[in-house]
C-alpha positions, 0 to 999 in steps of 0.5 A: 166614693162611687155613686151607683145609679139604677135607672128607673121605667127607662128614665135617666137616674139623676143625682144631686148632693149636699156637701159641707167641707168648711168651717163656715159650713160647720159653724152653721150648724149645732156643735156639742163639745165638738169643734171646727177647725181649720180648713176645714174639719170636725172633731171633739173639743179639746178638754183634759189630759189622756194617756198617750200609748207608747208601747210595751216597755216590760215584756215577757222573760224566756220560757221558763222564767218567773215571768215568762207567761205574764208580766203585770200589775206594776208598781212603780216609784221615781226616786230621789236619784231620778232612778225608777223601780217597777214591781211587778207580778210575774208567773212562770205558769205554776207560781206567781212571783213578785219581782223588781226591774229598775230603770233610769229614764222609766222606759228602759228597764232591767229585770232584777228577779224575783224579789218575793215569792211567799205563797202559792200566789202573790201578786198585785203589789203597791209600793209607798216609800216613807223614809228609807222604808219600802212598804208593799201591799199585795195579794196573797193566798192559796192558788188563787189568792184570798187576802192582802198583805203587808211586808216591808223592806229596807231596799225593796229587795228584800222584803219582810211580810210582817201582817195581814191588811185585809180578809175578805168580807161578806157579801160583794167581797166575800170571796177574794181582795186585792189589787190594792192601793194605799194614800196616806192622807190626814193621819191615816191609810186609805186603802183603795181594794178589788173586792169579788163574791166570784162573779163580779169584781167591785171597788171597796174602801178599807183605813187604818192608823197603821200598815196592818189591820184595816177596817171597811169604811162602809159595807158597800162598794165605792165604785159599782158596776156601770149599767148593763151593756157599759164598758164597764158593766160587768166588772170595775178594778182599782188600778189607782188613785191620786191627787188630781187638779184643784185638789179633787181626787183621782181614781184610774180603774178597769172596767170590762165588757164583753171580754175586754178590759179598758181603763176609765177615772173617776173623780171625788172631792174627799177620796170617799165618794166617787163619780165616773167621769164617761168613756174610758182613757186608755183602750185595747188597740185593734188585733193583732195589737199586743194589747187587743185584748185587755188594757188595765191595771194602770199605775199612775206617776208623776215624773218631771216628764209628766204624768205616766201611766203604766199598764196591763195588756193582753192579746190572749196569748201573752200578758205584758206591761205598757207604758202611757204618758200623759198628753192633750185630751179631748171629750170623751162624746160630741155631737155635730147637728147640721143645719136644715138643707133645702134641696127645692121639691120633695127628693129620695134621700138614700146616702151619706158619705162621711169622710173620717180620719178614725183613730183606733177606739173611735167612731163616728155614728151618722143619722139622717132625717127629711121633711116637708117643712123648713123646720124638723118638726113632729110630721118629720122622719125619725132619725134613721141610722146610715150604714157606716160601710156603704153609707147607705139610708132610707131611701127617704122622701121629703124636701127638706134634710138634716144630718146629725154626726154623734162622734166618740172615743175610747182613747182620751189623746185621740180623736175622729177626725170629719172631713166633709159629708156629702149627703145625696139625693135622688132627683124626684121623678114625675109619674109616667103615664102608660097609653092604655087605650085605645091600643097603639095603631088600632082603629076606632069608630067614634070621633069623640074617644076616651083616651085612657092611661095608667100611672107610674111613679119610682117614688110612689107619689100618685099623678095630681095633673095631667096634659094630653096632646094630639097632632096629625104628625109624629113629631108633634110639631103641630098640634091640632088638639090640646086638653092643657093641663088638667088638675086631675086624679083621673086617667082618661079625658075625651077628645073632641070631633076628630076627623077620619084618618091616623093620630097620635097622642100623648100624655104627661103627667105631674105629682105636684113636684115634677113632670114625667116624660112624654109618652105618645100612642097612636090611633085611627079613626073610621067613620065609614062603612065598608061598600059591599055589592052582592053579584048573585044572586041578583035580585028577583033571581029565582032559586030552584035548589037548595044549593045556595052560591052568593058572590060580592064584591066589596071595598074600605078605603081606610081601614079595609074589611076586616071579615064577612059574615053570612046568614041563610035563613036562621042559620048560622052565621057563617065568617069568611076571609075578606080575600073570598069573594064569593061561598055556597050554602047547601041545604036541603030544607025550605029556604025563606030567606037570606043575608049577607054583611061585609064588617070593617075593622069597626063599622059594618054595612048589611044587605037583606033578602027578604024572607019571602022566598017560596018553592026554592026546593028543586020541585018549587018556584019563587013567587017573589025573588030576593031583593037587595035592601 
């Protein structure tokens, strides 16, 4: 994985992580039908059996043979011989056809044709041998289908339809049974049925004494719909029942969702009620698989082998049959809730990543959630999901963090397999203070000024303390004035009796966790005023014109002279350059009086004629020159 940094107001983004890669790692933390295994791994409990995929093992024949646009709906017996046969629903695009193959191991087969073709469309069958008679149960009808019937046959090749089993009912099965499947158990025949109103597909129960005529035990499905947005939501099918293990019952059936078909069980203690047992055993594999698309219709055989499952799959395209055999399962969902991680102060927390050995039809689903506090309480973040692409979170904030891993399969024999997690963090920042005032390299007239700044957090967290340094050196290698540090909101602080002459400061500031970096301005303080000497007129000059022409002189030695202004009676105020050194007022009306001030950058000194002044018209004489005050 490649940790991308962005850097934050120039400050270095560092990074930390939390891994756990082993079993003692794992086993710290809360395992629900999840295990840790060696060296080092997460995966679902063991539990059960599943079926394991072993491909198509009947496919389609050449174009325009019986069952060259699907092959489905198997059937399939292990006789006495050791020999199997399959029946199975074939179509060529306009007619269904039931139609034989036989094998001898159960995964080569040879096709033996069309073995019965009595209406427009027959398919669905369900072979029981009793004796040396074949009995078959299968769906029948106009295009379409509608009922099931019954035929029978001495080799299971030719085949007698001798009734009708089933006709559609009220209701939930009003529109079409099929895909039977029939137990002989306690003096009766159970037949497990796919029942339609033409929208939704249920599961219904029907008996009978004999082969023909059976009733509905209750007028109710025996397997409903799952809830909305389940596997299984939208429509259920009977694929098979069975005798399972400590005499509970069996039941394997199809469930869709949004397009695709899948394969879960259900189990029951009297083959009446029956309750689904979670996530589906056998799923559609990912495109461009053959069976992508749908995965149902499973029947089931016991074999000296084991248990089989033979099974429907589609790619949209084509319609063939597959072969599962049982294997070692494992629980359908787990969990894995990690132990609370101390990462020492309040950190952002914005990754997870997991690595996973994902098997198709499985997943692994991480959350995150971080506090304050040693243990997850109700001031804690809620769980927030991480993108399973980038493993990205939050970001979130706090000291402390958890991790919750939720894994799950659709494929019983399969499982999602954890590695390790790493879960990253960004180091907390302190906040940077950013010199506000007095601005870098300005002058200030006060010995005693207010330094000011603002703050700046990457996480938002506000400034709790502070510390300001001055020094006569850039460096900072002495430092002549400290405040040490100030537990404070505040942004300013006031230095102490500064003398004349060049500062620099600097500031730091602390969120309770961490200290920003330093950040320096500089200063300079002038506590002297310009020297300014007026050249002329000089004093008790006598003016006898209304043109006025004042010269000076005028020297800083610190922060130099910024500007000159001059005033001649109530006139304006008039501004010149420092470098000028002398200007001329010309006036044609009575001139009383006059002033004159050079202004540093921050001080200024005043020199004042008095205003006194008399017959400075070209006619008149002063009676009392200017003085310099």
């Amino acid at each position: 994985m490649v940790l991308q940094l962005v850097p934050i107001l120039s400050q270095p983004v560092l990074a930390d992580s939390w891994t756990e890669t082993s079993v003692a790692d794992f086993t710290g933390g809360t395992l629900q039908e999840v295990v840790a295994t060696a060296p080092g791994d997460l995966q679902l409990r063991p539990n059960g059996t599943g079926f394991a995929k072993r491909g198509i093992v009947l496919g389609n024949g050449p174009p325009g043979s019986p069952d060259s646009v699907w092959a489905r709906n198997p059937s399939v017996l292990w006789e006495s011989d050791g020999s199997y046969k399959m029946w199975y629903c074939g179509s060529d695009g306009s007619q269904s056809s039931i139609l034989l193959a036989t094998s001898l191991d159960g995964v080569a087969w040879s096709k033996q044709g069309v073995v019965l073709q009595t209406f427009t469309t027959v398919c669905a069958p369900f072979v029981l041998r009793e004796g040396s008679t074949y009995h078959m149960w299968f769906e029948g009808g106009l295009a379409g289908g509608g009922a099931i019937y019954h035929a029978q046959s001495p080799d299971g090749l030719a085949w007698t339809v001798n009734g009708t089993a089933l006709q559609p009912g009220a209701g939930w099965d009003g529109t079409i049974v099929a895909i039977p499947w029939v137990v002989h158990t306690n003096g009766e025949y159970r037949m497990y049925y796919t029942g339609s109103d033409g929208s939704a597909d249920r599961v219904g129960l029907a008996t009978s004494s004999s082969y023909t005529g059976f009733s509905r035990v209750t007028g109710l499905p025996i397997l409903d719909l799952g809830q909305s947005g389940a596997w299984d939501g939208e429509k259920v099918r009977c694929s098979a029942v069975v005798n399972g293990t400590g005499g509970v019952w069996l039941m394997t059936y199809g469930g869709l969702r949004a397009g695709y078909w899948r394969v879960g069980t259900a189990s029951s203690q009297d083959g009446l009620s029956w309750t689904k047992t979670g996530n589906p055993v056998l799923s559609p594999d990912p495109a461009p698989s053959w069976d992508y698309r749908a995965v149902v219709g499973a029947a089931i055989i016991d074999t000296p082998q084991g248990r089989r499952a033979y099974y429907t799959g589609s790619d949209d395209s084509r319609i063939q049959i597959g072969l599962g055999v049982e294997a070692p399962g494992f629980s359908p969902t787990g969990s894995y809730l990690s132990r609370v991680f101390d990462s020492g102060v309040r950190n952002t927390w914005n990754r997870v990543s997991v690595n996973v050995t994902l098997p198709p039809n499985s997943d692994v689903v991480a959350f995150l959630r971080t506090g304050e506090t040693v243990q997850p309480d109700a001031t804690w973040s809620e769980w927030q999901t991480v993108d399973p692409s980038s493993g990205a979170v939050g970001p979130l904030r706090g000291r402390y963090a958890q991790y919750l891993l939720s894994l799950s399969t659709f494929e019983a024999v399969d499982t999602p397999v954890v590695h390790d997690v790493s879960v990253i963090y960004q180091l907390n920042f302190g906040p940077t203070g950013i010199p506000r005032d007095p601005a870098n390299e300005s002058w200030v007239a006060v010995d005693t000024p207010v330094l000011k700044w603002s703050s700046s957090d990457p996480e938002g967290d506000r400034q709790v303390s502070f510390q300001i340094d001055l020094s006569r050196e850039a460096s900072f290698g002495t430092i002549a004035h400290s405040s040490g540090t100030v537990s404070s909101t505040t942004t300013e602080w006031q230095a102490l009796s500064l003398e004349e002459g060049l500062w620099y400061w600097r500031v730091r500031l602390s969120d309770g966790m961490t200290w920003g970096p330093w950040t320096n301005s500089s200063f300079r303080v002038d506590l002297t005023a310009p020297s300014l000497s007026l050249a002329t007129p000089k004093e008790r000059d006598a003016l006898n014109s209304g043109i006025v022409r004042v010269s000076w002189s005028v020297e800083d030695s610190l922060s130099g002279v910024d500007r000159i202004e001059l005033k001649l009676d109530d006139g304006p105020i008039v501004t010149v350059n420092p470098s000028n050194a002398n200007y001329t007022f010309s006036r044609t009306v009575n001139i009383s009086s006059m002033s004159s001030r050079s202004i540093g950058s921050n001080t200024r000194l005043r020199l004042r004629f008095p205003s006194s002044w008399t017959g400075c018209l070209p006619r008149s004489k002063s009676s009392d020159p200017p003085r310099i005050l």
